[in-house]
N, C-alpha and C positions, 0 to 999 in steps of 0.2 A: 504494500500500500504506500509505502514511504518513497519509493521512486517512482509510483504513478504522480504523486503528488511532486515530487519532482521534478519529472518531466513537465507535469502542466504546469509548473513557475517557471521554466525552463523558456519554453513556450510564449509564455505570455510575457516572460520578460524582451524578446526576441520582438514580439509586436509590437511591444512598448517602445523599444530603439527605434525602430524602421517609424513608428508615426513620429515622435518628436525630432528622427533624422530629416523627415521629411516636412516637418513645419520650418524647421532649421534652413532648410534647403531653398524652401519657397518665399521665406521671410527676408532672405539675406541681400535681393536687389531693393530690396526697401528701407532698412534698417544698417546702416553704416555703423552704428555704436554700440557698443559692448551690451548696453545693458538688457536688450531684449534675449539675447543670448543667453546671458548669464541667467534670466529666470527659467527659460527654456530646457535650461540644465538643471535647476534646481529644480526645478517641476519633476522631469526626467528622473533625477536622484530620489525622489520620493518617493514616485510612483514605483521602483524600479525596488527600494527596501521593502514597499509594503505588497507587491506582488513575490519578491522571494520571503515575506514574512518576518522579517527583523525590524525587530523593533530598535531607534536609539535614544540612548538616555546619558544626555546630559548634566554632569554634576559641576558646580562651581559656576554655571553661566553669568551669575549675579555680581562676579569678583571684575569683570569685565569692562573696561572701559572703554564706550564706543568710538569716542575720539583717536582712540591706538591702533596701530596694525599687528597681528600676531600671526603666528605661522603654527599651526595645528598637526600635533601627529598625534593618530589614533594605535592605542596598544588592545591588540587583540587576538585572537583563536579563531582562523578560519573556518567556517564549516562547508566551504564550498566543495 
């Protein structure tokens, strides 16, 4: 059961690329700047955890300050 349901994240995740490849694609004679991208991507990274079922949890967000730039590495156990 565990690799049917794998497959079909599989799956769906593969669908998931090719439509926001293809807003990506379609968008880019219109949009010169970064930023419709960058949500494009984010949208993409979301949809993309919550079709392989991971959920992320964020600790400390609060210590942050938005005026700063920081550079983020995630420590983690693949389960791919």
């Amino acid at each position: 059961m565990k690799k049917i349901i794998g497959a079909l994240r599989f799956v769906g995740l593969v669908i998931v690329s090719i439509i926001f490849t293809l807003m990506e694609i379609f968008t880019l004679p219109f949009h010169k700047g970064g930023r419709l991208y960058h949500y494009l991507a984010r949208g993409w990274a979301r949809v993309a955890l919550y079709t392989c079922g991971i959920q992320v949890n964020v600790k400390g967000i609060e210590k942050l300050d938005p005026d700063r730039h920081y550079a983020y590495v995630s420590n983690h156990a693949s389960m791919f």
